[in-house]
N, C-alpha and C positions, 0 to 999 in steps of 0.2 A: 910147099906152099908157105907163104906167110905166115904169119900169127894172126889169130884173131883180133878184133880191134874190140874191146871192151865195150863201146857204147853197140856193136851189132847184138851183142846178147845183156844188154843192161837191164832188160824187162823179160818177168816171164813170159813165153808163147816167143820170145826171137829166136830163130837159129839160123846159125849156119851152116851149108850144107857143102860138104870135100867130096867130089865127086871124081873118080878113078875109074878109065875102061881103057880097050882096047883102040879103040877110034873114037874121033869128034862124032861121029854121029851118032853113037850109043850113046853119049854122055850128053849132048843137046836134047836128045829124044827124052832120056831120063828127067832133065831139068825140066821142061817141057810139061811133062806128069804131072809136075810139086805145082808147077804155075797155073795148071790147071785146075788145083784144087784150093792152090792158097797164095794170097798176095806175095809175089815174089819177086826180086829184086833179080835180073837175069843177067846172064853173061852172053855176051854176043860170040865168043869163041874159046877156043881151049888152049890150055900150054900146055909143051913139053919140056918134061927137065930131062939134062943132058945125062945120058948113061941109065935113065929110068924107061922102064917100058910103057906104054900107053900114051893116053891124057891126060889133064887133069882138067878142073872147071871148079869154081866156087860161085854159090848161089845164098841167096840170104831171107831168108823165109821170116812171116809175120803169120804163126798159127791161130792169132786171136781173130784176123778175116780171111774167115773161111770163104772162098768163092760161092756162088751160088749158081748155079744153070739155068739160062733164061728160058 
């Protein structure tokens, strides 16, 4: 994966999230969760790097808005 870009975690409560599974659709499911519970910045799909097993997916989370359930 990349490197982080500095201004994603410039403020407490930012993170970013390196997400690792066996298939795209464990790894969307999981991002999926985070978005569910807090403002998240999502990835529409996953990558594979060459010679590594699984997926990958990066997602970028704002813990200071928390979601709320209507």
């Amino acid at each position: 994966m990349d490197l982080v870009n500095e201004v994603h975690v410039a403020e407490a409560g930012l993170v970013v999230v390196d997400i690792a599974s066996a298939d795209e659709a464990t790894a969307l499911a999981f991002q999926q969760l985070l978005a569910e519970r807090w403002a998240t910045a999502t990835a529409q799909h996953t990558t594979r790097d060459a010679g590594q097993p699984g997926v990958r997916l990066r997602c970028y989370l704002d813990l200071r808005q928390e979601i709320t359930p209507l």
